[in-house]
DOBAZA-691087 format. One record per residue (C-alpha): residue in three letters; x, y, z. Coordinates in steps of 0.02 Angstrom, whole numbers, plus 50000, padded with zeros to 5 digits. Example, Ala and Ser with C-alpha at 12.3 -4.5 7.8 and 13.67 -1.06 7.14 Angstrom:
DOBAZA-691087
ALA506154977550390SER506844994750357
This chain:
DOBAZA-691087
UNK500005000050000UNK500635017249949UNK500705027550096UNK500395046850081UNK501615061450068UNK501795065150244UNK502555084150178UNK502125095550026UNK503305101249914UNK503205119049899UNK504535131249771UNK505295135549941UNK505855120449971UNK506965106349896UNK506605086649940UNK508125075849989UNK508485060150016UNK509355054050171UNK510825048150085UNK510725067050006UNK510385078050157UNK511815065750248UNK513155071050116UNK512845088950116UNK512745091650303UNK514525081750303UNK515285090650155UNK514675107950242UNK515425103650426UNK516965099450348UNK517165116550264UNK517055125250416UNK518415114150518UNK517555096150570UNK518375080950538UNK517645068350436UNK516995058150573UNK516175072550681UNK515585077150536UNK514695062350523UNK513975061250693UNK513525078250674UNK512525077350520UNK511655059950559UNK511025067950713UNK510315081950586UNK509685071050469UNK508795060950596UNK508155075750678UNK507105081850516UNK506835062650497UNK505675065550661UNK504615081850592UNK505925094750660UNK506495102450497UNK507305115250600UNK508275106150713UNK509015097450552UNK510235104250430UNK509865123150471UNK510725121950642UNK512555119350534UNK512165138350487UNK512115144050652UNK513565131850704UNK514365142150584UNK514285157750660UNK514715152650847UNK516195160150931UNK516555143250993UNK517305138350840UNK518755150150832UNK519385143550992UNK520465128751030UNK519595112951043UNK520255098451149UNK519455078651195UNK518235075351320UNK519075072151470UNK518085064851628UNK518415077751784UNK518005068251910UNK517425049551950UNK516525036352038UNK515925020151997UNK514085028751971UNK514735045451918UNK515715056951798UNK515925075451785UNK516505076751601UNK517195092851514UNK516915094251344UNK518345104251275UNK517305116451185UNK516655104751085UNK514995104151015UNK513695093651101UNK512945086250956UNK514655075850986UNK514975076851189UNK513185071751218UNK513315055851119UNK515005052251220UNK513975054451368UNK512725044051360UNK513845032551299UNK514925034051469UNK513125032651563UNK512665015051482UNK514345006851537UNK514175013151712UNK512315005851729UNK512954991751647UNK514174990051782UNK513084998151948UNK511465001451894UNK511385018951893UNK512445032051833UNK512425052951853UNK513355062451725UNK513775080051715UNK514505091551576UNK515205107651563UNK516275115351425UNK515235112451257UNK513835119151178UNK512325115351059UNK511525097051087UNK510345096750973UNK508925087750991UNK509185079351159UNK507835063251151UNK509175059051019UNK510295054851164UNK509085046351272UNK508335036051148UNK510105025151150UNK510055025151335UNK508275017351317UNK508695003351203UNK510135000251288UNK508764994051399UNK508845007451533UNK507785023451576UNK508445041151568UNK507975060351633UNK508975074451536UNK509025092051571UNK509965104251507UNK510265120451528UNK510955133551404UNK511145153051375UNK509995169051384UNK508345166751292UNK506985166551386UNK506125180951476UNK505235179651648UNK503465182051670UNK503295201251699UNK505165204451640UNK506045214151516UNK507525206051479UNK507965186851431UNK509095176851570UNK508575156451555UNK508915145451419UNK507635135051325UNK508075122251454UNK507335108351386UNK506935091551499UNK506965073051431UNK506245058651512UNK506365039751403UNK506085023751462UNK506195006551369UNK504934999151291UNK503944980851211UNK504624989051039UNK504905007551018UNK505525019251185UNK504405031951280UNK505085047751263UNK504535062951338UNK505655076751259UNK504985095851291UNK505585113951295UNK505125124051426UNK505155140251337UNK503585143851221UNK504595140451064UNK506365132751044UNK507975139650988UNK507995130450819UNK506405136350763UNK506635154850827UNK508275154050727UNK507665146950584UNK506085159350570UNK507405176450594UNK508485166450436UNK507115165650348UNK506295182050413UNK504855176050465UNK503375180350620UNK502495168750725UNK500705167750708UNK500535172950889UNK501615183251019UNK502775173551099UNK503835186851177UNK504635202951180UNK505865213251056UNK507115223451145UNK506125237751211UNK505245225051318UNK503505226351191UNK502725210951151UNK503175203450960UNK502935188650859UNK504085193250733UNK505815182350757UNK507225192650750UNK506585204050872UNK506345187250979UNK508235186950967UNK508515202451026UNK507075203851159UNK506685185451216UNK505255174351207UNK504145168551356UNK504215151551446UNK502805139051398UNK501585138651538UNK501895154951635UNK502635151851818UNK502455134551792UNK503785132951666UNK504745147551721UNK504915137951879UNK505295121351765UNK506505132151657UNK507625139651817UNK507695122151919UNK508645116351749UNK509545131151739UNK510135127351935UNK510515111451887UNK511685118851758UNK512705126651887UNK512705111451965UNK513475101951815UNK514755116151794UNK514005130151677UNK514645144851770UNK516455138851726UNK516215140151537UNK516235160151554UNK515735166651725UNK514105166751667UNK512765162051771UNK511635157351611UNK512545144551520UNK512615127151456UNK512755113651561UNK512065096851554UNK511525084251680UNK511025064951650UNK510445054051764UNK510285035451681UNK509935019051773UNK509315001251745UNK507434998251791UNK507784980851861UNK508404991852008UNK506414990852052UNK505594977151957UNK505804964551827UNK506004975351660UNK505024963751557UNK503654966151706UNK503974984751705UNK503764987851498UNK502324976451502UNK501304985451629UNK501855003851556UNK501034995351369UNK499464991751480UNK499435011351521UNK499705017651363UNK498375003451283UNK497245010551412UNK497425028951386UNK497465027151186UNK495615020551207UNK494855032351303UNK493435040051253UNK493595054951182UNK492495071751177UNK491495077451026UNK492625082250881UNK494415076750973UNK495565065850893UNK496245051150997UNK497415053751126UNK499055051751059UNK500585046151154UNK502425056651158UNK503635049851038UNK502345038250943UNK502025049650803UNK503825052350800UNK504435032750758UNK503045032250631UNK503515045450536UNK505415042150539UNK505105027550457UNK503945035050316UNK505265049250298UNK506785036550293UNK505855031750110UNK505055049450058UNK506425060850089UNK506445075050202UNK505935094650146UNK507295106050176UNK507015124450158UNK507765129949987UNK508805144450042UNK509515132850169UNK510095119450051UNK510865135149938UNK511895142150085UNK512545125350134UNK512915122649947UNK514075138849955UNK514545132750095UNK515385116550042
């Protein structure tokens, strides 16, 4: 059975295979200083990203990699800070997290492998990417994860006028019969990709979502830039977005620059047979998610849906379509490489 275009073509935009989009992502991070194989980690992160439905967090982030300070400084290996058996404080030597973050979780699976449960911290990089990226290899590894991570000046207070949190986003994946939950959010009311992506493009929101730089609310993104946006769910996820940014400091993030608004990433991973039997544990979680996908719903509602779901399905369809990437995007990597 043919299944349908899951996204329209449109003259702004150019349809790629992964193969394609995989190539030009590598032969773009190469230009501007990445080896061959963080190149490739890089772009397969990218790839997989827009893969998911997140055409911004996919090849458009090499753009504003581009254009980071970061890159005109030295960069050195991970190196682990300080251990224990269920610990590591890592520093990332400036290096991008779309790498460091894979290394981490990496370092997190052998120590639940070997304890059960492992906390990692990291300090000294920058950019993750799309974090559930990360925890989805923790989860079929077999074990559960909760991410947070905290990051620079974006997001404004409620009743503010002037940005001081990240978009401090929170992950929470656990393993599953087949596929992982994963709970991946942003607790600002729009994330940095996208806000990016719309002031490249110069482009508005359909609604406010913050303030430009004379503290007035906006929609229109490169004002966002300059002003800040607002945090999704008013104190509640201001309150979500500065316990992540605490746990930032906590992880190191005040070393990167004396800044108290930084990146800084904290991982907490550990194997669910701690509590129960895991085949126990993912068959009663596939009883709850059974159970809430048939509930009845209210005149005109769709089905309730659960996180990450829509996400594996669509990966898959994409793998074989192609993804859309916007056309002035493509270009500028083109000139790029």
């Amino acid at each position: 059975m043919t299944v349908p275009m899951l996204d329209t073509n449109t003259e702004d935009t150019v349809r790629m295979s992964v193969v394609e989009a995989q190539a030009l992502g590598e032969r773009a991070l190469r230009a501007i200083g990445y080896t061959q194989e963080e190149a490739a980690t890089i772009a397969e992160h990218l790839v997989d990203a827009s893969a998911w439905g997140y055409e911004f967090a996919g090849l458009p982030r090499i753009l504003v990699i581009a254009e980071r300070p970061e890159l005109a400084k030295p960069r050195v290996p991970l190196s682990i800070v300080r251990e224990t058996p269920v610990s590591a404080m890592l520093d990332g030597g400036n290096n991008v997290g779309y790498i460091t973050m894979l290394q981490a979780a990496e370092i997190a699976i052998a120590k639940v492998r070997q304890s059960g449960i492992a906390l990692i911290g990291m300090r000294n990089s920058w950019f993750a990417g799309r974090n559930a990226y990360y925890l989805e290899k923790i989860a079929r590894a077999g074990f559960g994860g909760i991410y947070a991570g905290s990051s620079t000046p974006t997001v404004v207070p409620p009743g503010a006028t002037q940005k001081v949190l990240g978009t401090n986003p929170m992950v929470i994946a656990l393993p599953g019969q087949v596929n992982p939950f994963i709970y991946d959010i942003g607790t600002s009311s729009v994330m940095s990709g996208e806000l990016l992506m719309k002031a490249f493009l110069g482009e508005e929101f359909p609604e406010v979502l913050g303030i430009n730089k004379q503290g007035q609310p906006t929609r229109v993104a490169s004002e966002l830039l300059e002003g800040g946006v607002f945090p999704f769910g008013g104190h509640k996820g201001f309150g979500l977005s500065l316990a992540i940014q605490s746990l930032g400091l906590l992880t190191g993030a005040k070393s990167r620059n004396g800044e108290l608004s930084d990146f800084g990433y904290f991982l907490i991973a550990f194997d669910p047979e701690l509590l129960m039997p895991l085949e126990q544990f993912t068959a009663e979680m596939e009883e709850l998610f059974t159970k809430v996908r048939n509930l009845p719903v209210q005149a005109g509602a769709s089905p309730v849906r659960i996180p990450s779901e829509r996400g594996f399905r669509e990966r898959e369809i994409r793998r074989q379509q192609g993804i859309l990437v916007s056309r002035r995007v493509v270009e500028r990597l083109q000139q790029m490489a």
